[in-house]
C-alpha positions as CSV (number, residue, x, y, z in Angstrom):
1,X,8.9,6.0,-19.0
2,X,12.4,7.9,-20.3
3,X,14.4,8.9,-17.6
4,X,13.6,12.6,-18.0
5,X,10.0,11.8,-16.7
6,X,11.7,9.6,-14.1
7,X,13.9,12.4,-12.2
8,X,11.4,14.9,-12.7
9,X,9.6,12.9,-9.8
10,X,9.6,12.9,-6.2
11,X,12.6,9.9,-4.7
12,X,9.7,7.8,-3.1
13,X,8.1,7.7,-6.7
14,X,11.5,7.1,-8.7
15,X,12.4,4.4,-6.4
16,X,8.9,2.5,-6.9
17,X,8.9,3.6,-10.6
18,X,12.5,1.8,-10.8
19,X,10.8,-1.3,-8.8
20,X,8.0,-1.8,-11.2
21,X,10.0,-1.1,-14.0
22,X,12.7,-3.9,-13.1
23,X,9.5,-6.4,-12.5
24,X,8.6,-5.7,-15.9
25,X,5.0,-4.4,-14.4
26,X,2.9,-2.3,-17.2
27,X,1.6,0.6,-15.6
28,X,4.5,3.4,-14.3
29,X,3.4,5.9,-11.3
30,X,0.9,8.5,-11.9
31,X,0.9,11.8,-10.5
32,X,-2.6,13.2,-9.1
33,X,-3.9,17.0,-8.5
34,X,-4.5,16.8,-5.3
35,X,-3.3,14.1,-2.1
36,X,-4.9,10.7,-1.7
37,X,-3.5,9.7,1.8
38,X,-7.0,8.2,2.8
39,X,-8.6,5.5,0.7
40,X,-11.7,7.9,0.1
41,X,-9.6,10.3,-1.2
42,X,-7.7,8.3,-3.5
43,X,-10.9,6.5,-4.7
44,X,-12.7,10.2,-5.4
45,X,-9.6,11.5,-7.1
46,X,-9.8,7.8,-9.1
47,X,-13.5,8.1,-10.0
48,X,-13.0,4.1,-8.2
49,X,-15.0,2.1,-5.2
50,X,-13.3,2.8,-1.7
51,X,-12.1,-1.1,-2.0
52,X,-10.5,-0.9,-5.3
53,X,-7.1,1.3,-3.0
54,X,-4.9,-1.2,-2.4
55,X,-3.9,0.7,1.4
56,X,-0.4,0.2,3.3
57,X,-0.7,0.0,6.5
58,X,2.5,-0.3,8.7
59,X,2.9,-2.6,11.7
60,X,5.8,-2.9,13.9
61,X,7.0,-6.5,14.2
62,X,8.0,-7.1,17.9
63,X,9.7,-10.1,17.4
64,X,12.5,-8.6,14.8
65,X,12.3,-5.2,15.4
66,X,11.3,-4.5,11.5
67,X,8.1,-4.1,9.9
68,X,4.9,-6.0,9.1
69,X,3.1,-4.4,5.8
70,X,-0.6,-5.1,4.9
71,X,-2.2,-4.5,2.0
72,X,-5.9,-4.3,2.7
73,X,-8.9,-3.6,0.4
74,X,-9.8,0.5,1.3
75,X,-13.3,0.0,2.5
76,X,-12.1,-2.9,5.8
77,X,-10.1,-2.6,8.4
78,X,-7.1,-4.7,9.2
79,X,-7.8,-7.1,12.4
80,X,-4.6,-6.7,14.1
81,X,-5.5,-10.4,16.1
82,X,-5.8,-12.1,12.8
83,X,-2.4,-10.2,11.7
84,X,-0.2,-11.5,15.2
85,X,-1.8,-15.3,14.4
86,X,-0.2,-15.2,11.3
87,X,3.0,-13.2,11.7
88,X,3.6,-12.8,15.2
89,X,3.3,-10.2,17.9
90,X,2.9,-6.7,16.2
91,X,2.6,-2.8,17.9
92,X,1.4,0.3,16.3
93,X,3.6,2.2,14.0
94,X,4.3,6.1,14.4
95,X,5.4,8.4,11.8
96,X,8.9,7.9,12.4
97,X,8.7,4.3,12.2
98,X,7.0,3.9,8.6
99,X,9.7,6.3,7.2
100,X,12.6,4.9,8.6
101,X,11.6,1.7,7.3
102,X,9.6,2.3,4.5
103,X,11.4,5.3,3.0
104,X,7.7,6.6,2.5
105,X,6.0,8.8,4.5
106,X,2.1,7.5,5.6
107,X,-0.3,8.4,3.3
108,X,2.3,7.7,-0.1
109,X,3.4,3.7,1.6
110,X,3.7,1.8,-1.4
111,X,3.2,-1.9,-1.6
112,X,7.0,-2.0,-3.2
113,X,10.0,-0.4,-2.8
114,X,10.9,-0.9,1.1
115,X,13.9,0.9,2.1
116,X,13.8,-2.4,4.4
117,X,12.3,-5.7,3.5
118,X,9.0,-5.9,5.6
119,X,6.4,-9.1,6.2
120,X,3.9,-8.8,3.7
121,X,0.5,-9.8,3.9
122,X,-2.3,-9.0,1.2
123,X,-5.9,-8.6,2.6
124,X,-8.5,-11.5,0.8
125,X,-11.1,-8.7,0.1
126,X,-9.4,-7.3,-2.7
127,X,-10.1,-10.6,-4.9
128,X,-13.8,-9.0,-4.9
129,X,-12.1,-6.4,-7.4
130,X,-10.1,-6.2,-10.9
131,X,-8.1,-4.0,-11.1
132,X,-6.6,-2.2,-8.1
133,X,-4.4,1.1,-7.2
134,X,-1.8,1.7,-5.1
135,X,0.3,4.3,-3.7
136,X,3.2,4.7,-5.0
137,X,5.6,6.7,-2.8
138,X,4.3,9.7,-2.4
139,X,0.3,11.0,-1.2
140,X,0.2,12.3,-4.9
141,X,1.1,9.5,-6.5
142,X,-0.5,5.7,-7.1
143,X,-0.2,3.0,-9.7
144,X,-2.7,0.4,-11.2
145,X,-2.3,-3.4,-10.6
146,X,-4.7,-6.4,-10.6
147,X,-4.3,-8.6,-7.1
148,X,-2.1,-10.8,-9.0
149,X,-0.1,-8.5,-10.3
150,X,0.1,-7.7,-6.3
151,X,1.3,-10.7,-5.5
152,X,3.7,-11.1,-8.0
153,X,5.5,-8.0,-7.3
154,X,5.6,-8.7,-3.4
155,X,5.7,-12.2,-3.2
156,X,3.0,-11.8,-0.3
157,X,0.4,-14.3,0.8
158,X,-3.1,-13.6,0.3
159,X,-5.1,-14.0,3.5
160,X,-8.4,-13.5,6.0
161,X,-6.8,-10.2,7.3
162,X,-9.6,-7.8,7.5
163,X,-12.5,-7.1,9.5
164,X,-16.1,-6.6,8.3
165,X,-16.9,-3.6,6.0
166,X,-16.6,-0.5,7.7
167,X,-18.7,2.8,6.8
168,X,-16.9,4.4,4.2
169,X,-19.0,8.2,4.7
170,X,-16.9,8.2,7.9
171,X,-13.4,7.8,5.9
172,X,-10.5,5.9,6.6
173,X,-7.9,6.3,9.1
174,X,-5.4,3.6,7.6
175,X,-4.9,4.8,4.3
């Protein structure tokens, strides 16, 4: 990507643009008609199974103050017991919260890029895929990315984190 195509994009997607670039990852951020800040609509937009988006959901992490990020599989929910037994006590995250610690707003969290460094945990489900998408800063805008890839670029473990599959006709509140 030339740095014409760069600025020409929102901040939250030149920042993770910048991130990926720097990690040496292949795909740069793409830029989609219409918003994907629920799984189902990313994965419609995608032509993709509901589990193939790679969702960010924001936790508050009691114990610091900062933030606990999972990366769950777009068809489960994240069990919030399973998440405290690994990481700690955690709360529910407003608006406010994700951006002032993300630098994204919900619906464009990406996996990379923090404004602050958060707790990262990946979701096991997505090993049931190949190739994945993410947000990536912005509700418009997601990138491509196996699970290792994923890992590699956030240095996060991959654990049990999710519940069982939930009915994705309903959509998905954690997107």
């Amino acid at each position: 990507m030339c740095g014409a195509e760069v600025f020409a994009l929102p901040e939250g997607v030149q920042r993770v643009a910048r991130y990926l670039h720097d990690a040496n990852h292949p795909h740069t951020p793409q830029m989609l008609a219409g918003a994907a800040r629920t799984s189902q609509e990313a994965a419609e937009q995608l032509g993709i199974a509901v589990g193939q988006v790679a969702k960010s959901v924001v936790f508050r992490h009691k114990p610091s103050g900062g933030h606990v990020l999972v990366i769950a599989a777009g068809d489960r929910r994240v069990d919030e017991k399973k998440v405290a037994a690994l990481v700690g006590k955690t709360g529910r995250a407003d608006a406010e919260f994700v951006k002032a610690q993300t630098g994204f707003s919900i619906g464009g969290v990406s996996p990379v890029a923090h404004l602050h460094a958060p707790i990262t945990l990946i979701d096991a489900s997505l090993s049931r895929f190949e190739l994945l998408w993410a947000a990536a800063g912005h509700p418009h805008a997601v990138f491509p990315l196996t699970l290792q890839q994923l890992q590699a670029l956030t240095g996060a473990p991959v654990v049990d984190i999710a519940q069982e599959p939930v009915d994705t006709a309903a959509g998905q509140s954690q997107a």
